[in-house]
C-alpha positions as CSV (number, residue, x, y, z in Angstrom):
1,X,103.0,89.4,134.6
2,X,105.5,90.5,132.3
3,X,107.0,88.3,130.2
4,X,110.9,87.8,128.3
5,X,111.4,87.6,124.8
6,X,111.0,83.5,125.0
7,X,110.9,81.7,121.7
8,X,110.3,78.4,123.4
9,X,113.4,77.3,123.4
10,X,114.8,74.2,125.4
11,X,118.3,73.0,126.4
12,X,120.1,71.2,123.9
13,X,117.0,70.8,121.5
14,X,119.5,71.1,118.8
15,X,121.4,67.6,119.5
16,X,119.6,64.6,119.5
17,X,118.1,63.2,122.9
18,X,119.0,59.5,123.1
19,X,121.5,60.2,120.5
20,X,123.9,63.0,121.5
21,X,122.8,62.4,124.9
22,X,121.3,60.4,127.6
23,X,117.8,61.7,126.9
24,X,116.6,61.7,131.2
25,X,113.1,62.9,131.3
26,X,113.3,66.4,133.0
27,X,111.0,68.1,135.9
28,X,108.7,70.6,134.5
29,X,110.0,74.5,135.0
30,X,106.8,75.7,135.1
31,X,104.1,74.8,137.2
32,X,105.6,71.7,138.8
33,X,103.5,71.9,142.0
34,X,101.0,74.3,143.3
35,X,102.7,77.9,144.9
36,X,100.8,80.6,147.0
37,X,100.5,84.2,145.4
38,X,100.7,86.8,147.6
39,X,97.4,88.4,147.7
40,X,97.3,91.9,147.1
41,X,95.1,95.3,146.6
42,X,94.2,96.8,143.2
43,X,96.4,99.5,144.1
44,X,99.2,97.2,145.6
45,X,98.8,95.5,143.0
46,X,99.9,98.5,140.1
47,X,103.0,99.3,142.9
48,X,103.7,95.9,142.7
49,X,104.0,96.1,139.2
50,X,105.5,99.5,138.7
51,X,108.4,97.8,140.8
52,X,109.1,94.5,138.9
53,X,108.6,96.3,135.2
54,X,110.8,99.4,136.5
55,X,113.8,98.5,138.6
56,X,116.3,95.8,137.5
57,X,115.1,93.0,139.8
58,X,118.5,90.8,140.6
59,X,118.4,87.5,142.2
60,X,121.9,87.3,144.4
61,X,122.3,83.4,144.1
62,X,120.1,80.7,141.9
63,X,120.7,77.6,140.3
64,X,118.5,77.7,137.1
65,X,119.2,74.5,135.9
66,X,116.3,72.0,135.7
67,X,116.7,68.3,137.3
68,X,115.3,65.0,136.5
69,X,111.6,64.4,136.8
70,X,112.7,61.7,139.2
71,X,115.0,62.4,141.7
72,X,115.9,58.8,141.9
73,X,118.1,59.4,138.6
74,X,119.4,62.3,139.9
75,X,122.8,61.1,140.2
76,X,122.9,59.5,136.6
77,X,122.0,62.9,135.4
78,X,124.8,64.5,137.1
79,X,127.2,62.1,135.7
80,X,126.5,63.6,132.7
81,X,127.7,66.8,133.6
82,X,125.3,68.4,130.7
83,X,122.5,70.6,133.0
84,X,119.5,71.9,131.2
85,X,118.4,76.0,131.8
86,X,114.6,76.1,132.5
87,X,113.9,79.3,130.4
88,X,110.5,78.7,129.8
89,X,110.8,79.0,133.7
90,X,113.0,82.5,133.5
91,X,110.2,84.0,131.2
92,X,107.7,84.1,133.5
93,X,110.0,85.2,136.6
94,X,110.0,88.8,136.3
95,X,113.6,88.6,136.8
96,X,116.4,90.7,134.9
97,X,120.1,89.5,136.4
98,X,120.7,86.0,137.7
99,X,124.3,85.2,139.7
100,X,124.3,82.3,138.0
101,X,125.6,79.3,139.7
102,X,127.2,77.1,137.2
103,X,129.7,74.6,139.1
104,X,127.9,74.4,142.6
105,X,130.3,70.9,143.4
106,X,126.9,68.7,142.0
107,X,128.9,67.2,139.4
108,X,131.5,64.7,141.1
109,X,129.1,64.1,144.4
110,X,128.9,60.3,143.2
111,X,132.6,59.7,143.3
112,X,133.0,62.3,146.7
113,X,135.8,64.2,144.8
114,X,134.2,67.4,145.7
115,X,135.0,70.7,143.8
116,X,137.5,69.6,140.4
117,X,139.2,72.1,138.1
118,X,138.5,69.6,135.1
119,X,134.6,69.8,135.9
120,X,134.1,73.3,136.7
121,X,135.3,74.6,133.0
122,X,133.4,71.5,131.7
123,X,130.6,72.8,133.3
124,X,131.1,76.6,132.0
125,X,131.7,75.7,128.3
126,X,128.5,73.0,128.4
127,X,126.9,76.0,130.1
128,X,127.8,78.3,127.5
129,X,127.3,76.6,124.8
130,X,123.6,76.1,124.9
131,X,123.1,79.9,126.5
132,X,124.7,80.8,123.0
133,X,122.1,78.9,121.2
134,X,119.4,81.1,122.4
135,X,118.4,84.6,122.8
136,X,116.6,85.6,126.0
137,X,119.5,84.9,128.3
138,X,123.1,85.9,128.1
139,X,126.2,86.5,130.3
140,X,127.3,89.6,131.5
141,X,130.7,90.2,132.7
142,X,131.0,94.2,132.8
143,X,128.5,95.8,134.7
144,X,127.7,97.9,131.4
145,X,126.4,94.5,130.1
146,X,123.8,94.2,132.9
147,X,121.9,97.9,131.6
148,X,120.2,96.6,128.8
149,X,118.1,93.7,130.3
150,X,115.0,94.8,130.9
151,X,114.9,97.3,128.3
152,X,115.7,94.1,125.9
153,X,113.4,91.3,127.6
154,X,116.4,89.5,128.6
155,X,118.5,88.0,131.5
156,X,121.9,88.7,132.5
157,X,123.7,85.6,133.7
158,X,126.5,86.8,135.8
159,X,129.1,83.6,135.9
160,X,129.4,82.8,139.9
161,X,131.3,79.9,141.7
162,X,130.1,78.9,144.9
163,X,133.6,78.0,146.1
164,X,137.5,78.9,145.0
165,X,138.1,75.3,146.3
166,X,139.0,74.2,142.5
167,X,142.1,76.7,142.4
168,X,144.1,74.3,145.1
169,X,147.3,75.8,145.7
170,X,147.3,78.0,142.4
171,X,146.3,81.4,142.4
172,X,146.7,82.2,138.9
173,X,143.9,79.9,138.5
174,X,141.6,82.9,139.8
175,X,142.8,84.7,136.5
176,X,142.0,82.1,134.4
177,X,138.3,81.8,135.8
178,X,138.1,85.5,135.3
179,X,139.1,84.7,131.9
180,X,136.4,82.1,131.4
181,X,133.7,84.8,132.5
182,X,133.5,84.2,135.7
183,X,132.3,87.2,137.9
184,X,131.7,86.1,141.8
185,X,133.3,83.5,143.4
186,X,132.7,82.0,147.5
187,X,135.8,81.8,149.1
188,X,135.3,78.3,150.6
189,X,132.2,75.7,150.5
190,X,130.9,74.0,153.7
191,X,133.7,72.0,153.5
192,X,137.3,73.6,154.5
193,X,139.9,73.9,151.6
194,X,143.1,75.7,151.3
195,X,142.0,78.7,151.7
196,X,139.8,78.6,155.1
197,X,137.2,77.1,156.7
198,X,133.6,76.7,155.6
199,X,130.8,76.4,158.0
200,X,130.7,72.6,158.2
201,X,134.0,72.6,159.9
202,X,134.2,71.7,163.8
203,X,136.9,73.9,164.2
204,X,137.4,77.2,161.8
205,X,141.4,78.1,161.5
206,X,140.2,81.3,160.0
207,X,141.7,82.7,156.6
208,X,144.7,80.9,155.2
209,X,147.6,83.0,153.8
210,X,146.9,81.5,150.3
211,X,143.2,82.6,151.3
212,X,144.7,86.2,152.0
213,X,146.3,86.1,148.6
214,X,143.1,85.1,146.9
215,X,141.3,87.8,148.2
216,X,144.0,90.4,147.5
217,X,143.9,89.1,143.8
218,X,140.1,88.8,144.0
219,X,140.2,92.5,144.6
220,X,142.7,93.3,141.8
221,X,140.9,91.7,138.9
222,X,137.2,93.0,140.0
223,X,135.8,89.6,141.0
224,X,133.2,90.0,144.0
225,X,133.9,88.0,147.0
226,X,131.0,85.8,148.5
227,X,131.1,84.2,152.3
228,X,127.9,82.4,152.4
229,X,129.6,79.3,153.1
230,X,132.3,80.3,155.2
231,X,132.7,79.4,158.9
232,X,132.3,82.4,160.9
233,X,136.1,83.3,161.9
234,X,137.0,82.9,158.6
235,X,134.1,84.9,157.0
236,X,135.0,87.8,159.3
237,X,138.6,87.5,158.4
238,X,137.7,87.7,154.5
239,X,135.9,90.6,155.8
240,X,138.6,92.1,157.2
241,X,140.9,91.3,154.4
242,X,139.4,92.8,151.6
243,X,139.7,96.0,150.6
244,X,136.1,96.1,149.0
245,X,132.7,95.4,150.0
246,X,131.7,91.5,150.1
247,X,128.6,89.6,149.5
248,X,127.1,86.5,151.3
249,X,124.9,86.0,148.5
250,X,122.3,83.1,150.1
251,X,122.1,82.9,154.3
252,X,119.8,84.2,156.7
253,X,120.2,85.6,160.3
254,X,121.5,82.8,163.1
255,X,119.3,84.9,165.6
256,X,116.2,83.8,163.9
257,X,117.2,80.8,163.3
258,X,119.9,78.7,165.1
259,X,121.7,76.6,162.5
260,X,125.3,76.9,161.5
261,X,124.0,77.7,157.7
262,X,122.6,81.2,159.0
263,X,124.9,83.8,160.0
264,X,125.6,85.7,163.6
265,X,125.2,89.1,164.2
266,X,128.5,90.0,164.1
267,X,129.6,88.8,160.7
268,X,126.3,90.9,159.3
269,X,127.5,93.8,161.2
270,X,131.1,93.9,160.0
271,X,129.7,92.8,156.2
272,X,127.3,96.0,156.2
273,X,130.4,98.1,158.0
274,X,132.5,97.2,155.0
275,X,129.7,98.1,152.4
276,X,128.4,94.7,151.8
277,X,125.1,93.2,151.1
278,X,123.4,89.4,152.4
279,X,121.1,87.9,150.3
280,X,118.8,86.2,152.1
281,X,118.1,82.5,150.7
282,X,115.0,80.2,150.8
283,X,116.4,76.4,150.1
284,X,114.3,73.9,151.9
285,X,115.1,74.0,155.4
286,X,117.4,76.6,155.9
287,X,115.6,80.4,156.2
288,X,113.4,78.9,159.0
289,X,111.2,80.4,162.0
290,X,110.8,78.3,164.8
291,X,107.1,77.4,164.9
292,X,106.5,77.6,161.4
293,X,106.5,76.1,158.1
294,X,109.4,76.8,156.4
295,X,107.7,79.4,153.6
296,X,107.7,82.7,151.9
297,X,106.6,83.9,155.3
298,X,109.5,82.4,157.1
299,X,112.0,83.5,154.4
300,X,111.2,87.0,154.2
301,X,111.7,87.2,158.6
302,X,115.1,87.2,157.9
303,X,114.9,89.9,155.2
304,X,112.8,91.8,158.3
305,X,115.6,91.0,161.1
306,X,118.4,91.9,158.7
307,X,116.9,94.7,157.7
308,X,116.3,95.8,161.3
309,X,120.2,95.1,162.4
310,X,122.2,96.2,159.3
311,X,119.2,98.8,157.5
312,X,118.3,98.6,154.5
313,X,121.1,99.0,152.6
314,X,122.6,95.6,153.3
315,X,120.2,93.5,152.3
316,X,119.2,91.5,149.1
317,X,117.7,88.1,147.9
318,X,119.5,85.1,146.8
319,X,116.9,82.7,147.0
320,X,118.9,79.6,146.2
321,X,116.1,77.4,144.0
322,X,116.2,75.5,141.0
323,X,113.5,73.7,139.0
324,X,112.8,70.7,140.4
325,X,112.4,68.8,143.9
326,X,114.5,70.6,145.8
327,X,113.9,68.7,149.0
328,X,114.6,65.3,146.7
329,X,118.0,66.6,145.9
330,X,118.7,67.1,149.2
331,X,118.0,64.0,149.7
332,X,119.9,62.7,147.2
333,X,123.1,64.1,148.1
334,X,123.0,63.7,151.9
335,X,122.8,59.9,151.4
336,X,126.1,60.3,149.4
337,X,128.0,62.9,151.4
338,X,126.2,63.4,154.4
339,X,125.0,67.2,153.6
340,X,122.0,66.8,155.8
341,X,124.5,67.6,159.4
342,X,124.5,71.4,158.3
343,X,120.9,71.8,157.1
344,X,119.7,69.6,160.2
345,X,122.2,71.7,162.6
346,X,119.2,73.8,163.9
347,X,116.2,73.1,165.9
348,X,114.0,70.1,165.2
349,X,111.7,71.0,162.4
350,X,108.6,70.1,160.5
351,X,110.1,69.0,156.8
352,X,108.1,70.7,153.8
353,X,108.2,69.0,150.4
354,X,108.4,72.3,148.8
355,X,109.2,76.0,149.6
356,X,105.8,77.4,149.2
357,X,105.8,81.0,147.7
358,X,109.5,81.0,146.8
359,X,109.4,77.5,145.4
360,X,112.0,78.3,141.8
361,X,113.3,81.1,140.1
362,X,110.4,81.3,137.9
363,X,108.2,82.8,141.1
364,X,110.9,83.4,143.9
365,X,111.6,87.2,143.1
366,X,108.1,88.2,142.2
367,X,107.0,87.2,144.9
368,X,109.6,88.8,147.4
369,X,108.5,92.2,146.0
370,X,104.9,91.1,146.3
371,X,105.2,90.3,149.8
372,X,107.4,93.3,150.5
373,X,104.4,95.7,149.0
374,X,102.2,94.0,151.4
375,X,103.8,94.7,154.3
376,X,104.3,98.4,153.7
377,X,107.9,98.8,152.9
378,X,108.7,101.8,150.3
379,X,109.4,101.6,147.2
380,X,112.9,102.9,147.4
381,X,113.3,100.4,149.8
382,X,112.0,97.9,147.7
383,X,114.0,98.3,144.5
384,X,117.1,98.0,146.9
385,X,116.2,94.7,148.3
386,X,115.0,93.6,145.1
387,X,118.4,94.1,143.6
388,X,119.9,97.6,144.1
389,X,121.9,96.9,146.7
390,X,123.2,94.2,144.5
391,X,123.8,96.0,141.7
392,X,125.7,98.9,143.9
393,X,128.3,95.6,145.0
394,X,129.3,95.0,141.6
395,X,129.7,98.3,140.5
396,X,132.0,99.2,143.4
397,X,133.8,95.5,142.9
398,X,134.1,94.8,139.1
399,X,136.7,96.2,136.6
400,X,134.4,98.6,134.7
């Protein structure tokens, strides 16, 4: 296992807990609960290798922050608005370029305000700030800054918003994001806003005209457009729109499993028609296989499906895991907003407590590529899963 140039470093260890802050006892980043290795060959094992200490290995969609140790204070410690990176975590994952999700519309779930201009720069600067008081990760926003990663020991942060829902009516506001670093942005959340539909929706009015706009100006200033959260008419109308290649950075395929978070064939069709790439996710409950425990195994049938619809070419990993109890937090926030009607919009299931094999960003990505050498796939193949494809997206969408 390779390891980043870590100088055991933790959030915020130069304030005062208790003093400067509410000092909330945090999950551990490494080694919170037991996770499956995928077992490989002596000579799997060197490929394996080769792969993850050759190729830039990109994660399309992760939230590295690190959450309470008890999920009960969960929504205290978001109150706070001051989330801790779990490097200690990042060292060990084998992982060169993050899309980073800094705002993921956390913050204001206890007063169901939703996505706020006010707390997503918050969020960036508080962000920022403690990034800058380190040196194994840092944020990229030209692609020329992603290069020197894994030659360094580092991690690229590329600056990603799950939703433009905090730009309301004002499209300027996309500049100003761009401005603030931001690199990658969803068009809506679950939840509609005025730009379209998200996936929650009953009905889906498609792609707004200030939605149209967005994209258009998306496009302009080289910010890559993400769907994952789109309803489907308006995720093929963003499509459609834009005159560059799109991402749905963390889904899976609706035909393996029947939920609303997944999506159809025909948005994955007209994504890789356009040149775009889905990253397939593994939060608790969503990348599911009927029959199954929802695991590494489960996740990576979707990478298999997608791969078998769309080829190769189309497909990444945004495994969508943070360090902590995932499954808590999910908890957490259903009570408060009622989140649980999307990830509970499939079959019946078998609840996990944890996703096991792809369980944080410490072990997710390693893993995928582990599992991938297993099953036979090439490794041409593997490096774009394991984030060329990625990387091809941004160069073809960002100002260089």
């Amino acid at each position: 296992m390779s390891k980043k140039t870590y100088d055991g470093y933790r959030s915020y260890s130069y304030l005062a807990g208790g003093e400067d802050y509410p000092d909330i006892p945090l999950a551990k980043d490494t080694g919170r609960v037991p996770s499956a290795k995928v077992q490989l060959s002596d000579a799997e094992e060197k490929r394996a290798r080769a792969i993850l200490d050759g190729s830039h290995i990109v994660s399309m969609h992760d939230h590295t922050s690190i959450f309470p140790e008890d999920m009960g204070r969960v929504l205290e410690q978001r109150r706070t608005g001051r989330d801790a990176t779990g490097y200690a975590g990042l060292a060990i994952s084998d992982t060169d370029i993050v899309f980073e999700n800094f705002m993921d519309g956390t913050a204001t779930i206890t007063s169901n305000k939703g996505w706020k201009w006010d707390d997503i720069l918050f969020d960036l600067g508080m962000r920022f700030s403690d990034i800058d008081h380190q040196g194994m990760v840092y944020i990229a926003t030209t692609y020329l800054d992603l290069e020197p990663a894994k030659a360094a020991g580092r991690i690229a942060f590329v600056p990603w918003l799950e939703a433009a829902t905090a730009i309301e009516n004002e499209i300027d506001r996309v500049d100003v994001l761009y401005g603030f670093g931001v690199r990658g942005m969803g068009i809506t959340y679950s939840e509609a806003n005025a730009l379209g539909s998200g996936l929650r929706e009953t009905n889906d009015s498609g792609l707004s005209d200030l939605g149209r706009a967005v994209v258009k100006r998306m496009n302009r200033l080289g910010m890559t457009i993400d769907i994952a959260h789109c309803g489907d008419r308006t995720g093929l109308e963003v499509i459609a729109s834009s005159e560059q290649p799109i991402t749905i950075t963390h889904a899976g395929a609706r035909s393996v499993w029947p939920s609303r978070r997944m999506k159809d064939d025909e948005t994955l069709k007209a994504l890789a028609a356009k040149g775009g790439v889905i990253g397939i996710e593994a939060a608790p409950h969503t990348t599911q296989v009927k029959g199954r425990p929802h695991d590494l195994e489960a996740v990576m049938a979707h990478v298999e499906y997608c791969v078998d619809l769309v080829g190769v070419d189309h497909v990444g990993l945004g495994p969508d895991t943070l360090f902590g109890d995932h499954v808590g937090l999910h908890g957490a926030f259903a009570q408060q907003l009622s989140l649980a009607a999307i990830r509970d919009s499939g079959p019946q299931y078998t609840p996990v407590t944890y996703v096991d094999g792809m369980e944080n960003p410490g072990e997710a990505m390693r893993n995928a590529v582990r599992w991938l050498v297993k099953r036979g796939y090439t490794d041409t193949d593997i490096v774009k899963i394991a984030g060329g494809n990625a990387l091809r997206v941004l160069r073809e969408t960002w100002a260089m």
